[in-house]
Every structure is written in C-alpha cells, then in structure tokens.
Jmol script that loads the backbone (N, CA, C; Angstrom):
load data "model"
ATOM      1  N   UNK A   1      -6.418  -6.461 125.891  1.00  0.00           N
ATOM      2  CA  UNK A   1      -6.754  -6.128 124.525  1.00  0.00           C
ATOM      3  C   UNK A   1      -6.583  -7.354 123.637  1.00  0.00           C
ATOM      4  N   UNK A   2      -7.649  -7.422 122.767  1.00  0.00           N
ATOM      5  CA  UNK A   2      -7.678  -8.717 122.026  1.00  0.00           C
ATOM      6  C   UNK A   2      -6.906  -8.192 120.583  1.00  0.00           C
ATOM      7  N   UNK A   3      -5.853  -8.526 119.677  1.00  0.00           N
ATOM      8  CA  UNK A   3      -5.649  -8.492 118.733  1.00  0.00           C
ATOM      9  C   UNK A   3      -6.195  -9.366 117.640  1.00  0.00           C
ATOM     10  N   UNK A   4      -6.820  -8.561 116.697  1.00  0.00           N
ATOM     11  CA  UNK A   4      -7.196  -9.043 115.275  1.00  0.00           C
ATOM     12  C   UNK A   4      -6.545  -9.665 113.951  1.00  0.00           C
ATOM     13  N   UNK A   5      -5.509 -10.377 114.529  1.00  0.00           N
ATOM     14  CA  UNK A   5      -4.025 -11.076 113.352  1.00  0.00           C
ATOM     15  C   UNK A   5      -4.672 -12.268 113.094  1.00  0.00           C
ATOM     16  N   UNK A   6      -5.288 -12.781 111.740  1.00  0.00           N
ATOM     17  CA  UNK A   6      -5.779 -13.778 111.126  1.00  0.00           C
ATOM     18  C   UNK A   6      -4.259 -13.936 110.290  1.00  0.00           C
ATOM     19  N   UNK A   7      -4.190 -15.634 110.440  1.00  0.00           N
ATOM     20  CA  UNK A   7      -3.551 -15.812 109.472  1.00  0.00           C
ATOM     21  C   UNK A   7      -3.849 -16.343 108.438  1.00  0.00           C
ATOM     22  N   UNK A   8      -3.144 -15.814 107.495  1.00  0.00           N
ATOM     23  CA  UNK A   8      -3.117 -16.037 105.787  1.00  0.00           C
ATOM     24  C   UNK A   8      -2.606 -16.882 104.947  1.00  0.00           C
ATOM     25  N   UNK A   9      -3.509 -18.170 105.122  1.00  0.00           N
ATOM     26  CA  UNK A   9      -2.993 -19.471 104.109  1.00  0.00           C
ATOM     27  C   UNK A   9      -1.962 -19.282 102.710  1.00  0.00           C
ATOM     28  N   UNK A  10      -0.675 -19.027 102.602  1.00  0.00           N
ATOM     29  CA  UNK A  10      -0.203 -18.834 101.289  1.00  0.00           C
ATOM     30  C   UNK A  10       0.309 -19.936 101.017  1.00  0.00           C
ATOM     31  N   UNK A  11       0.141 -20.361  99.961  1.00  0.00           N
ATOM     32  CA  UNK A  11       0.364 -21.472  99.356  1.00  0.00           C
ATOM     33  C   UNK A  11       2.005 -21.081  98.061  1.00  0.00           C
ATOM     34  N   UNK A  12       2.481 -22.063  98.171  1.00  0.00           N
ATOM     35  CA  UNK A  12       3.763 -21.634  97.283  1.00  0.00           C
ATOM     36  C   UNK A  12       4.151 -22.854  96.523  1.00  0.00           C
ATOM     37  N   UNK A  13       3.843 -22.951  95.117  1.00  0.00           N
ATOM     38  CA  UNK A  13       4.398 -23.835  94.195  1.00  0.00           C
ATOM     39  C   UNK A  13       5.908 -23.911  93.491  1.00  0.00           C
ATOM     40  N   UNK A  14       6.283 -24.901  94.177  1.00  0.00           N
ATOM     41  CA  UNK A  14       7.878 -24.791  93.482  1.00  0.00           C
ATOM     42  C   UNK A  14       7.943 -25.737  92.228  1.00  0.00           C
ATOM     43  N   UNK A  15       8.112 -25.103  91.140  1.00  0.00           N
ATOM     44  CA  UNK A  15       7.863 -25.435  89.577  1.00  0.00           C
ATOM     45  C   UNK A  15       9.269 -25.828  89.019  1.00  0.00           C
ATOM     46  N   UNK A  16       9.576 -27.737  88.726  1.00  0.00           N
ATOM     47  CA  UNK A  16      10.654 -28.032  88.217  1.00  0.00           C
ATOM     48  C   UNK A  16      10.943 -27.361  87.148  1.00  0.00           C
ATOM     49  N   UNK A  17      12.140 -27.259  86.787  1.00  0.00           N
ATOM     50  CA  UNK A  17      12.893 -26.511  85.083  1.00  0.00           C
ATOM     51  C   UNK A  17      11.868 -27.523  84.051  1.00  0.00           C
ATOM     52  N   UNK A  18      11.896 -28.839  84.478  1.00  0.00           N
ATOM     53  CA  UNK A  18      11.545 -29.546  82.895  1.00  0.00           C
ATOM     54  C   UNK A  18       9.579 -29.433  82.756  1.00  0.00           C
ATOM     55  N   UNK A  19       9.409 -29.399  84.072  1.00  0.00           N
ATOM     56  CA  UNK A  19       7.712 -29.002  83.686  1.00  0.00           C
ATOM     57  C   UNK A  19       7.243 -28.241  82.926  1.00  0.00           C
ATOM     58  N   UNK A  20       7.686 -26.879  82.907  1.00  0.00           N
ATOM     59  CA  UNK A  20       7.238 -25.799  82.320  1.00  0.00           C
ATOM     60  C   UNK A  20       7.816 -25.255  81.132  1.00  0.00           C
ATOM     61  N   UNK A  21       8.082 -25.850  80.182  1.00  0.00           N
ATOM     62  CA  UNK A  21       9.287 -25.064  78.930  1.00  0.00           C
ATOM     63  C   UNK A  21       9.423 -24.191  78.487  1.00  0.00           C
ATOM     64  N   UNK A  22       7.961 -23.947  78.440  1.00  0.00           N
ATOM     65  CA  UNK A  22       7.419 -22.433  77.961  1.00  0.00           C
ATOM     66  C   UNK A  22       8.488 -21.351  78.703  1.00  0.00           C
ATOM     67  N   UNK A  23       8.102 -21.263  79.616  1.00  0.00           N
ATOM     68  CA  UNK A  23       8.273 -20.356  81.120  1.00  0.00           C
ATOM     69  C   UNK A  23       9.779 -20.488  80.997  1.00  0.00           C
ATOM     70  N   UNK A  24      10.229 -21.448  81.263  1.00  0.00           N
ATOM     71  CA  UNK A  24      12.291 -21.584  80.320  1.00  0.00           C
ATOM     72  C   UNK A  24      12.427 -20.894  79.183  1.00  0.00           C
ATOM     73  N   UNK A  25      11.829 -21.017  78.081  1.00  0.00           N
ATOM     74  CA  UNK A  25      12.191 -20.345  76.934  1.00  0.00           C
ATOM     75  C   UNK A  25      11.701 -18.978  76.961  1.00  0.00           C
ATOM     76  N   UNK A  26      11.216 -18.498  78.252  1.00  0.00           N
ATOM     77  CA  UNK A  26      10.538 -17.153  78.162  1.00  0.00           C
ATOM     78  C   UNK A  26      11.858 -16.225  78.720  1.00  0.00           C
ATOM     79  N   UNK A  27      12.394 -16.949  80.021  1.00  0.00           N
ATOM     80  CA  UNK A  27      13.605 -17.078  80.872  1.00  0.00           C
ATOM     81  C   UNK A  27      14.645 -16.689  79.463  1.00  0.00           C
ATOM     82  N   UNK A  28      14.645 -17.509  79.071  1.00  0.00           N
ATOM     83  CA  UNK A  28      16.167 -17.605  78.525  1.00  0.00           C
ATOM     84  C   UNK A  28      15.880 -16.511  77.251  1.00  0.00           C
ATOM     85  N   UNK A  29      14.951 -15.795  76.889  1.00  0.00           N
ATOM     86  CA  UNK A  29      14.793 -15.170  76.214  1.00  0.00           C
ATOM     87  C   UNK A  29      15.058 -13.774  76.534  1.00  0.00           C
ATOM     88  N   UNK A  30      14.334 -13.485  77.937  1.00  0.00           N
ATOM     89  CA  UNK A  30      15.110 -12.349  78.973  1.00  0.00           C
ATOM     90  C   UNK A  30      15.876 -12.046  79.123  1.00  0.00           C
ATOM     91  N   UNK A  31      16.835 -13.541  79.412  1.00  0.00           N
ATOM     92  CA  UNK A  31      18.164 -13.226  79.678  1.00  0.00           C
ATOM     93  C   UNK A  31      19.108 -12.500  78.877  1.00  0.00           C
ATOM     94  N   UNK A  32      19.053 -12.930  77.319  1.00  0.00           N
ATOM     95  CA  UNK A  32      19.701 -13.132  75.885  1.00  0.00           C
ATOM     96  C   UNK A  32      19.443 -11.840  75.964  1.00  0.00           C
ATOM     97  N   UNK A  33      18.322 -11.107  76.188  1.00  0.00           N
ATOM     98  CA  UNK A  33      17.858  -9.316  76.196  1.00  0.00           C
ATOM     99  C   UNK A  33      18.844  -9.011  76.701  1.00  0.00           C
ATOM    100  N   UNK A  34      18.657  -9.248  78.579  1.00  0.00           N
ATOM    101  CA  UNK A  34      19.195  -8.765  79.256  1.00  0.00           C
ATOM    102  C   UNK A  34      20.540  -8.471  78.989  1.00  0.00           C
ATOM    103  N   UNK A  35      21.524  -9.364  78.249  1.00  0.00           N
ATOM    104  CA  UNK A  35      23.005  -9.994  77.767  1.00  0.00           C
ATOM    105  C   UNK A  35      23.048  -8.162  76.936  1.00  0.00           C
ATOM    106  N   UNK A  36      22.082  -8.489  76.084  1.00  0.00           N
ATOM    107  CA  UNK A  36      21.955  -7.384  74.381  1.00  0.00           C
ATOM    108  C   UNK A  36      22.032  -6.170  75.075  1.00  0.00           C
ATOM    109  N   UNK A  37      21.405  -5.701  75.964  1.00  0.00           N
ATOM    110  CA  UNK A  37      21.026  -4.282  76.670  1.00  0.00           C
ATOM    111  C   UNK A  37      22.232  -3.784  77.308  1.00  0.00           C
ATOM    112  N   UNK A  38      22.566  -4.952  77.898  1.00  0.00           N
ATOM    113  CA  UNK A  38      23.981  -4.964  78.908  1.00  0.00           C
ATOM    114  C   UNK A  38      25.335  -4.166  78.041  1.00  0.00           C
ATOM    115  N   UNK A  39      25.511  -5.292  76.767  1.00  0.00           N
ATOM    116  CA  UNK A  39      26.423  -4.955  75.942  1.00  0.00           C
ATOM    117  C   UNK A  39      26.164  -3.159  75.135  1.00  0.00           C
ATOM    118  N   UNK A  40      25.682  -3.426  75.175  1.00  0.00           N
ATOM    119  CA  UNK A  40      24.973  -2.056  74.291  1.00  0.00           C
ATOM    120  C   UNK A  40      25.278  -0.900  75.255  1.00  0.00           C
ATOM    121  N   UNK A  41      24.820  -0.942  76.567  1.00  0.00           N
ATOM    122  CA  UNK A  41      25.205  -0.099  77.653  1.00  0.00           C
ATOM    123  C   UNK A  41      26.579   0.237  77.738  1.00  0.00           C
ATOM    124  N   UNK A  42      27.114  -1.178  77.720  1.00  0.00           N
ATOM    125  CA  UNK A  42      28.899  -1.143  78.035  1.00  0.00           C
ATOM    126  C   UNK A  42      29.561  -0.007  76.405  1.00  0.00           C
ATOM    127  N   UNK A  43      29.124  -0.682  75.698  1.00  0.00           N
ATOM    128  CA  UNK A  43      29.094   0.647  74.392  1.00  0.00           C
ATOM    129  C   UNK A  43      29.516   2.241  74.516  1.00  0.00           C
ATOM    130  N   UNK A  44      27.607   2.052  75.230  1.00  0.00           N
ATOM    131  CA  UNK A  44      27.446   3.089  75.324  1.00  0.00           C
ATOM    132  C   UNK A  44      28.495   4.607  76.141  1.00  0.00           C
ATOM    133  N   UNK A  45      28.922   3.600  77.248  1.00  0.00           N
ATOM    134  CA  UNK A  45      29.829   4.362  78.170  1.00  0.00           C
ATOM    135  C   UNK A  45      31.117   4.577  77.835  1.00  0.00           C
ATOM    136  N   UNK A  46      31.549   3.790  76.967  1.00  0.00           N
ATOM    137  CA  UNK A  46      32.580   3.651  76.375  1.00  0.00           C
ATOM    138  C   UNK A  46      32.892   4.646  75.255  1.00  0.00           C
ATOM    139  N   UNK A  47      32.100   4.815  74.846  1.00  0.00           N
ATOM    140  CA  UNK A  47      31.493   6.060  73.647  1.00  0.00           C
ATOM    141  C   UNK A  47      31.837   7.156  74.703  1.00  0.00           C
ATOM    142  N   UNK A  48      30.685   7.459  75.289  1.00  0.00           N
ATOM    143  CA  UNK A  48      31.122   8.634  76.613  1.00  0.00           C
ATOM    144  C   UNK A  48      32.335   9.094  77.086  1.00  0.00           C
ATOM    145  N   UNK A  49      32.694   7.796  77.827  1.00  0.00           N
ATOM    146  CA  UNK A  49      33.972   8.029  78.344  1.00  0.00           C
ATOM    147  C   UNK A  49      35.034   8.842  77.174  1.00  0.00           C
ATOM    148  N   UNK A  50      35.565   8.242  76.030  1.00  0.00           N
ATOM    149  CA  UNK A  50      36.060   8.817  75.296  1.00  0.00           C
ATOM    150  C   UNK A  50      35.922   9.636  74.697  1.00  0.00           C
ATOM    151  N   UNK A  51      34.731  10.130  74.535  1.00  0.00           N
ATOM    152  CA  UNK A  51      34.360  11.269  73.421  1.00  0.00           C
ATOM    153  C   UNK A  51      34.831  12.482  74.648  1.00  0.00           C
ATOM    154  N   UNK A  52      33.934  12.568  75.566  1.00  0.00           N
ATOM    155  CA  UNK A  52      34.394  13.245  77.080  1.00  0.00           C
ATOM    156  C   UNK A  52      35.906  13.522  77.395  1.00  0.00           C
ATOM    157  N   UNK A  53      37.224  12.553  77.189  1.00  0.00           N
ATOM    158  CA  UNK A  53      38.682  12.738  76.968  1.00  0.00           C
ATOM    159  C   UNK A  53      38.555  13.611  75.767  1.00  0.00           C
ATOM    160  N   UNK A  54      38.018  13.227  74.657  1.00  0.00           N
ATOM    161  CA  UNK A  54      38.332  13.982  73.457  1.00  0.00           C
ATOM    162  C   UNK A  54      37.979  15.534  73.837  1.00  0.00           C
ATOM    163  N   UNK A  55      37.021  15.735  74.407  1.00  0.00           N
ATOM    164  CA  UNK A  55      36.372  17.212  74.471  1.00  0.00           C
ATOM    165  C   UNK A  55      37.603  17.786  75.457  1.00  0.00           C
ATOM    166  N   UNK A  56      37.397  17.389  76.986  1.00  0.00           N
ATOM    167  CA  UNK A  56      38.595  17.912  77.787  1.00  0.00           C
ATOM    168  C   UNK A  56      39.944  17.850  77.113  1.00  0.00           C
ATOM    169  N   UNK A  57      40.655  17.425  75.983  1.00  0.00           N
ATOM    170  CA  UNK A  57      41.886  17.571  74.932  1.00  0.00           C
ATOM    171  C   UNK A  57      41.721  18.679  74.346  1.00  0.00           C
ATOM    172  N   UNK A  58      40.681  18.627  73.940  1.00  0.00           N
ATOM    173  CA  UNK A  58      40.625  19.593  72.507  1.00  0.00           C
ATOM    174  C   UNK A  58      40.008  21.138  73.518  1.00  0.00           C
ATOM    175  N   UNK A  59      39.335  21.310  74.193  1.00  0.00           N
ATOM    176  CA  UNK A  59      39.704  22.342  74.826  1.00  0.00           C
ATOM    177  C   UNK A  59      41.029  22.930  75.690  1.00  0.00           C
ATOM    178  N   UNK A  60      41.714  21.902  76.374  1.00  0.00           N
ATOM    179  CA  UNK A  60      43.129  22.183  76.991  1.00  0.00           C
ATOM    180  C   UNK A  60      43.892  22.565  75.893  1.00  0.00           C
ATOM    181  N   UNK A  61      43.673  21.830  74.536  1.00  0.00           N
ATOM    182  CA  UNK A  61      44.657  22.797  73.732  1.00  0.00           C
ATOM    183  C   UNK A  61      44.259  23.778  73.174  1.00  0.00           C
ATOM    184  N   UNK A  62      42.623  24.010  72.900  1.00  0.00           N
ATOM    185  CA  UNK A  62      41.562  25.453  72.449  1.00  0.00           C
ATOM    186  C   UNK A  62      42.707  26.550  73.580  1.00  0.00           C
ATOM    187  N   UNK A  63      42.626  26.330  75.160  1.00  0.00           N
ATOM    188  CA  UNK A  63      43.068  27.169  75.768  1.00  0.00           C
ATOM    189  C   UNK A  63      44.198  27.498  75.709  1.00  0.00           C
ATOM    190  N   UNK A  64      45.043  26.856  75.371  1.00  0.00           N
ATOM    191  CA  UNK A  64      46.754  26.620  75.486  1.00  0.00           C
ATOM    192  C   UNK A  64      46.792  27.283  74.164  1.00  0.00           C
ATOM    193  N   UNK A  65      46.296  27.042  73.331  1.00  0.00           N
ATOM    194  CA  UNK A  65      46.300  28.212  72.216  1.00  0.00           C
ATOM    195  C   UNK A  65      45.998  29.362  71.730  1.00  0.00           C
ATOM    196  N   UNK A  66      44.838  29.650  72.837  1.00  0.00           N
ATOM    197  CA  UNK A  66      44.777  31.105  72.832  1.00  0.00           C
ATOM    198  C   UNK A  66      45.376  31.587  73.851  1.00  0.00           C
ATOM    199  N   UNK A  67      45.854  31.445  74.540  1.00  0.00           N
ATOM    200  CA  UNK A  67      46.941  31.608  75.498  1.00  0.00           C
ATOM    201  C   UNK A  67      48.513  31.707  74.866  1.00  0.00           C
ATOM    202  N   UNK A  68      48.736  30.726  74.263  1.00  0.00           N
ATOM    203  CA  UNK A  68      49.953  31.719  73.133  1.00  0.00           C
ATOM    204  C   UNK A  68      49.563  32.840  72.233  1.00  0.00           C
ATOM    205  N   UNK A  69      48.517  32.959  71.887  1.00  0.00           N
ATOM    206  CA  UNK A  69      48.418  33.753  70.860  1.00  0.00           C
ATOM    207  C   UNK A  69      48.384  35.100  71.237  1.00  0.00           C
ATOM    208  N   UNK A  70      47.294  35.557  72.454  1.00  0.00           N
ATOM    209  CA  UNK A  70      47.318  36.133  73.414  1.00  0.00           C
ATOM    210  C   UNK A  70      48.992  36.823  73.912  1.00  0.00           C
ATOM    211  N   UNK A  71      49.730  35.845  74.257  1.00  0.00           N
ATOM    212  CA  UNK A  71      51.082  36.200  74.185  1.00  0.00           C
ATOM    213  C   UNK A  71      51.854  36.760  73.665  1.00  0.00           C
ATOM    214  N   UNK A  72      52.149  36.292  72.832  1.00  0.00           N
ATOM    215  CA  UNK A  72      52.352  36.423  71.382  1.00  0.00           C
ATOM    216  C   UNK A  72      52.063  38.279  70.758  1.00  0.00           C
ATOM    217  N   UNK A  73      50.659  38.533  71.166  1.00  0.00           N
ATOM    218  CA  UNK A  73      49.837  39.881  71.004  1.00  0.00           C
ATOM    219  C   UNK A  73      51.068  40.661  72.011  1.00  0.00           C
ATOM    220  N   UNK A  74      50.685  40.556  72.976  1.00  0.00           N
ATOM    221  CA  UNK A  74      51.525  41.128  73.611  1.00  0.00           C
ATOM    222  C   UNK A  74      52.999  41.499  73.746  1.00  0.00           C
ATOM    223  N   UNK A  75      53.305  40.052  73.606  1.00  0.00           N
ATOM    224  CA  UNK A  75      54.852  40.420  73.623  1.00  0.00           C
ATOM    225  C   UNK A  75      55.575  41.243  72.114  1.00  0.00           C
ATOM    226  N   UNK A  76      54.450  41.641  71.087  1.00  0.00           N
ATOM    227  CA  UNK A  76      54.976  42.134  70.206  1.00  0.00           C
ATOM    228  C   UNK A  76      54.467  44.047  70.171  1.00  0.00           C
ATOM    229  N   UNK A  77      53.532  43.928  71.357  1.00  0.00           N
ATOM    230  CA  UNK A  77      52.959  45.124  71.545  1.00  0.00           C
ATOM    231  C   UNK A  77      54.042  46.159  71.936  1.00  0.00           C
TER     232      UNK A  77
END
end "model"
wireframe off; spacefill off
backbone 0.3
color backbone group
C-alpha cells in the first residue's frame, strides 16, 4: 500500500523585540490588561469570600436565636 503523506513546507519567522514596536506596545498593552483583570478578579473573590463568612455568621446567630427564643417559649410554658 502506497501512502499519500505530502509534506508541508512551513516556514517560521522568528521576529527580534526591537524590529517590530508596534507588536511590543501591543504586548505590553495586553499585559497591563491582563495585570487590571487579574487585580480586579483578586477583588472580586475577596468580596465573596467575605461577604459568604458574613452570611454563614449572621445566619448561625439567625439560628442560635431562634433557638433561644424557642426555648425560652417553652420553658415558660
């Protein structure tokens, strides 16, 4: 059996930093995003995380308080 595998001339340009500036300042413009998005994220979770403690608090004591009160009903019943 004859196989049909042509190979495929790819050519690959390796492009110094100082040739292209454009293409650097496009880079470093990404990045500076990338930095902004990052931080903003870290924020974001941080927000989460705590607000999330706040909720699980404030219900453990929602419960813990109707749970005395509850008591309370009773033990005067």
């Amino acid at each position: 059996m004859k196989s049909n595998n042509k190979l495929i001339p790819v050519s690959i340009f390796f492009v110094g930093s100082n040739s292209v500036p454009s293409c650097n300042m496009e880079i470093n413009k990404l990045k500076k995003n990338a930095r902004i998005v990052l931080g903003i994220t870290k924020i974001i979770n941080k927000f989460l995380k705590y607000s999330m403690k706040f909720f699980v608090y404030s219900l453990k004591e929602s419960v813990s308080n109707f749970s005395k009160e509850t008591s309370a009903i009773f033990y005067h019943l």
